[in-house]
C-alpha positions as semicolon CSV with decimal commas, in nm:
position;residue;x (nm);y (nm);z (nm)
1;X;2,908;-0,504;-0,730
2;X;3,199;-0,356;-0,525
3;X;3,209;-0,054;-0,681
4;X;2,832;0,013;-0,661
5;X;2,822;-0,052;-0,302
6;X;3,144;0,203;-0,286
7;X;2,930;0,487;-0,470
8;X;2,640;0,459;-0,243
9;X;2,756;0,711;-0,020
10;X;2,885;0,965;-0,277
11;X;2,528;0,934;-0,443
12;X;2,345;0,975;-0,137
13;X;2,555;1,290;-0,043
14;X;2,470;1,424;-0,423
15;X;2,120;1,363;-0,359
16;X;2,097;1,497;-0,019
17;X;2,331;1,824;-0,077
18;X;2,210;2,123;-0,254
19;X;2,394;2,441;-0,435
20;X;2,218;2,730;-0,256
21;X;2,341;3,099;-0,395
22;X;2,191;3,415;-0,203
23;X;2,321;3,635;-0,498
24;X;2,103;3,511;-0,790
25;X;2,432;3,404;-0,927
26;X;2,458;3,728;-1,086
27;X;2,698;3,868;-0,754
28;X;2,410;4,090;-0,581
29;X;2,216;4,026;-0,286
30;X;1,865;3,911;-0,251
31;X;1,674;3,971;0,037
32;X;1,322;3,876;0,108
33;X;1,130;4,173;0,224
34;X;0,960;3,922;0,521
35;X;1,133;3,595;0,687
36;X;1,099;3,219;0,523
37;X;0,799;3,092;0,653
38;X;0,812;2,702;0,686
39;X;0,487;2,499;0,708
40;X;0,681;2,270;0,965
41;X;0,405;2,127;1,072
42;X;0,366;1,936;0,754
43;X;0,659;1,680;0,853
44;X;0,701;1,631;1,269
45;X;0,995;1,746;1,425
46;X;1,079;1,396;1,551
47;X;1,108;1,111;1,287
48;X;0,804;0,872;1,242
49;X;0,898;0,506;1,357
50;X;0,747;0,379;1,070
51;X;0,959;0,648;0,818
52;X;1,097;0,508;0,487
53;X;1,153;0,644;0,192
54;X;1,185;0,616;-0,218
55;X;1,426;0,854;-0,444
56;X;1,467;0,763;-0,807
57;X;1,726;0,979;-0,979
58;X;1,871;0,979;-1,366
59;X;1,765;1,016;-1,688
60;X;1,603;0,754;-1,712
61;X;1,488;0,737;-1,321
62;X;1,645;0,410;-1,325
63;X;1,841;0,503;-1,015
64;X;1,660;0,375;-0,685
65;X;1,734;0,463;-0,314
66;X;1,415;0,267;-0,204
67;X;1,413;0,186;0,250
68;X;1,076;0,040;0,203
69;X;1,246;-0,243;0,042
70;X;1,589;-0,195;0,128
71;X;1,756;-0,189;-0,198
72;X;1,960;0,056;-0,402
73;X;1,909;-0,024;-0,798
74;X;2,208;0,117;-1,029
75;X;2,115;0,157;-1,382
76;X;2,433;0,009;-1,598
77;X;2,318;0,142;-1,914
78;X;2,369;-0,076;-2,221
79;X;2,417;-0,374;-1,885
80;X;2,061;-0,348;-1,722
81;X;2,032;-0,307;-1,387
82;X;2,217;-0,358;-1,037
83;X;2,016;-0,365;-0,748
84;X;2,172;-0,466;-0,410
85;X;2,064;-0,485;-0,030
86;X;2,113;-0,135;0,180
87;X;2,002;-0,090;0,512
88;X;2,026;0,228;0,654
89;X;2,102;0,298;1,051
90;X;1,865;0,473;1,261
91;X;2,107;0,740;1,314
92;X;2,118;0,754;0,918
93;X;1,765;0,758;0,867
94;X;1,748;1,035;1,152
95;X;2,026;1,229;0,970
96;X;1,786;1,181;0,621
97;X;1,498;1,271;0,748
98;X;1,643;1,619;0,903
99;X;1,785;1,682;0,619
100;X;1,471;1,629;0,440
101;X;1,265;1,837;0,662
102;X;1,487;2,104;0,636
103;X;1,492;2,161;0,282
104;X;1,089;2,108;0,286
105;X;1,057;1,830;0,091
106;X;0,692;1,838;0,152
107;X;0,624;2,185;0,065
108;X;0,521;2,355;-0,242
109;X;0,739;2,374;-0,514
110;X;0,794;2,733;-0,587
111;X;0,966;2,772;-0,965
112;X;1,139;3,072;-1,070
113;X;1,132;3,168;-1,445
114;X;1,439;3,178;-1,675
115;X;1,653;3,486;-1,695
């Protein structure tokens, strides 16, 4: 259970850090010919009292990060689950939920094809 609770934070950074390449990942540059628009009005600039959230993650989405209940479920694979008590601080919750609304998470979804 030790060791779960020790890979909480190195999960949550995974989930909440990106890989973000402005070349493609071919080495040129991409520009957009106007400015990122952001519909920031669809999440408030200040954090909600009330905000919580839910993340499953995995192959098998057995992986939880849920603050509406305050757990964090590990799946153990051929050993079921893990699921232990995590309560986030504010100023974790505040750091979350920036880093949220700064990648959009409430936007649309715009895929790129396959090269």
């Amino acid at each position: 259970m030790s060791k779960l609770l020790a890979c909480l934070p190195l999960l949550l950074i995974l989930l909440l850090a990106g890989c973000e390449s402005t070349d493609g990942g071919n080495g040129s540059t991409i520009q957009s010919a106007t400015p990122l628009q952001r519909p920031d009005h669809l999440m408030p600039e200040v954090m909600p009292e009330d905000f919580a959230f839910s993340v499953r993650f995995g192959i098998t989405g057995k992986n939880e990060i849920n603050t509406f209940e305050g757990t964090v479920t590990k799946d153990l694979v051929t050993q079921g689950e893990a699921t232990a008590e995590l309560t986030f601080t504010e100023s974790e919750m505040a750091d979350i939920y920036t880093r949220l609304r700064d990648i959009d998470v409430m936007g649309e979804l715009k895929l790129e094809p396959a090269r």
